[in-house]
C-alpha positions as a LaTeX table, in Angstrom:
\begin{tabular}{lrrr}
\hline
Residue & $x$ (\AA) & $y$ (\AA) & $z$ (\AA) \\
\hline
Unk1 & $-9.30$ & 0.45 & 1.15 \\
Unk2 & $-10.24$ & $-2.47$ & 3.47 \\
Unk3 & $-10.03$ & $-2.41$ & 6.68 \\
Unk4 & $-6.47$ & $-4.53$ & 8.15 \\
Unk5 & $-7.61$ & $-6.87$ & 11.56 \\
Unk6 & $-4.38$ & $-5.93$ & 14.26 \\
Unk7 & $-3.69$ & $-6.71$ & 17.55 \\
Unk8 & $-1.37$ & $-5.34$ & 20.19 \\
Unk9 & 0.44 & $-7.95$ & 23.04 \\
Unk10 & 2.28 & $-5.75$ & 24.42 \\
Unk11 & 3.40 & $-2.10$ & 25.32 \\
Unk12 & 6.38 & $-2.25$ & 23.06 \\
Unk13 & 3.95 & $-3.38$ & 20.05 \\
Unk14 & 1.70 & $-0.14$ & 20.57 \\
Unk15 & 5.01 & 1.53 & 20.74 \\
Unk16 & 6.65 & $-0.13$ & 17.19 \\
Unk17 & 3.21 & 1.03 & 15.84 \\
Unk18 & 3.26 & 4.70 & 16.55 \\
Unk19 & 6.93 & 5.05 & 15.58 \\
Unk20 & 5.97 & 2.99 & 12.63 \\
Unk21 & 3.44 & 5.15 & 11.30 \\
Unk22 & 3.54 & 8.76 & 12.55 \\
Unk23 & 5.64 & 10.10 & 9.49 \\
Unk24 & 3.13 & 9.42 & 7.11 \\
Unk25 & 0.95 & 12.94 & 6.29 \\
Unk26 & $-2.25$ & 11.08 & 6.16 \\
Unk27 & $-4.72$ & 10.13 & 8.57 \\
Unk28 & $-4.80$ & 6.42 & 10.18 \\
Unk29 & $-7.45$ & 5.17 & 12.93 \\
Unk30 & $-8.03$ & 2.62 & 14.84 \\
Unk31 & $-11.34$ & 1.30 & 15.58 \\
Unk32 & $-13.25$ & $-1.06$ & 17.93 \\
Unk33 & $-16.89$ & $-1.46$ & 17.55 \\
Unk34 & $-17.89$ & 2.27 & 17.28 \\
Unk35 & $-14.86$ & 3.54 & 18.28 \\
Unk36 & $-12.55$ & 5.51 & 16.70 \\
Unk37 & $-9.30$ & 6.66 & 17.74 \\
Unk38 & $-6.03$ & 8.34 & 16.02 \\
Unk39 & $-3.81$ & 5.61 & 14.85 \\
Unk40 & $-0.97$ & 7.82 & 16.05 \\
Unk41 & $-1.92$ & 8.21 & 19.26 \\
Unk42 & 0.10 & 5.94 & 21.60 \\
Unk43 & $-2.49$ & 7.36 & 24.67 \\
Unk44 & $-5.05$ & 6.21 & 22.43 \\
Unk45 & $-4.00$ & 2.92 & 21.55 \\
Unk46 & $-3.58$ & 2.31 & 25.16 \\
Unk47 & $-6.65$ & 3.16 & 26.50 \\
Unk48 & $-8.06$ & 0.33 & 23.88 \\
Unk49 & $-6.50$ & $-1.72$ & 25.74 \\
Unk50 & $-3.89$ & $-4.95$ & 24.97 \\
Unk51 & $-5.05$ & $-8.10$ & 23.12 \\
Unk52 & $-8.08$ & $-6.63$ & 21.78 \\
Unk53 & $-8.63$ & $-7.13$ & 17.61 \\
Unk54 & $-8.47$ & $-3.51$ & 15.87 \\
Unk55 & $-9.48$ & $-2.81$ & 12.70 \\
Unk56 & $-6.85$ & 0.01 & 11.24 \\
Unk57 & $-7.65$ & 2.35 & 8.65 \\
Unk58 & $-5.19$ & 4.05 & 6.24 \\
Unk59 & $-6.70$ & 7.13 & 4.75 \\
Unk60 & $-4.62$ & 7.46 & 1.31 \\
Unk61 & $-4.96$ & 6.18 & $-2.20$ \\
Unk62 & $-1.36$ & 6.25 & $-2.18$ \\
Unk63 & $-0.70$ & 2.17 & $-2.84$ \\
Unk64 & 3.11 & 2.55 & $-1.71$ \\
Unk65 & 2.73 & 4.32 & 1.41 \\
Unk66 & 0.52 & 1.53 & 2.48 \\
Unk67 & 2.75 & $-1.54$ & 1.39 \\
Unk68 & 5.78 & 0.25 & 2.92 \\
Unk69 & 3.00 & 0.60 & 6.51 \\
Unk70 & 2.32 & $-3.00$ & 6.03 \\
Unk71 & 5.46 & $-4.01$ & 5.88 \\
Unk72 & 6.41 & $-1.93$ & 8.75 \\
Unk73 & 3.88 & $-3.53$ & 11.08 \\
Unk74 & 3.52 & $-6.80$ & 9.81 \\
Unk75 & 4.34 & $-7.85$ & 13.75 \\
Unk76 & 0.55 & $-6.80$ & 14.51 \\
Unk77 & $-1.50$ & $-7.67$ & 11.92 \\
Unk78 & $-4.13$ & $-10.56$ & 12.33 \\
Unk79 & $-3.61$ & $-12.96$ & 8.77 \\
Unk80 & $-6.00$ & $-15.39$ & 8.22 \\
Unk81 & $-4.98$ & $-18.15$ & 10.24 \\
Unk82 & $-2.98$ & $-16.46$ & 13.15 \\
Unk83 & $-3.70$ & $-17.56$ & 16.85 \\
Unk84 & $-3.25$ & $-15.31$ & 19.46 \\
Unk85 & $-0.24$ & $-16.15$ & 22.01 \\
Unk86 & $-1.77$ & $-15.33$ & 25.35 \\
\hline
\end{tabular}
């Protein structure tokens, strides 16, 4: 699977993430540059730090769990054409 661009703003976002996904019994990470972290760590997430682009990683071939993920935290993912509100 290819990698989904997201971005945090805000405490709460890293928050709705980590809620959003830590159900799911597969691994997801975050990355920046060579950086990897647990996608379900909200320590993690943090120390990345806000407004900084993250490419998330879902570790599954399971093609539901990841629309139902996507849909989940469609607040934090970068589309195309999406400006960042700073």
């Amino acid at each position: 699977m290819e990698p989904i661009r997201v971005l945090f703003q805000t405490m709460e976002d890293c928050q709705r993430f980590v809620v959003a996904i830590e159900d799911y019994p597969f691994n997801i990470d975050l990355q920046s540059g060579r950086q990897i972290i647990d996608g379900k760590s909200m320590l993690g997430i943090i120390g990345f730090g806000l407004y900084r682009e993250l490419e998330l990683k879902l570790h599954t071939d399971n093609q539901k769990a990841v629309e139902e993920i996507l849909d989940k935290i469609a607040f934090c993912v970068l589309g195309e054409n999406m400006d960042i509100a700073i």
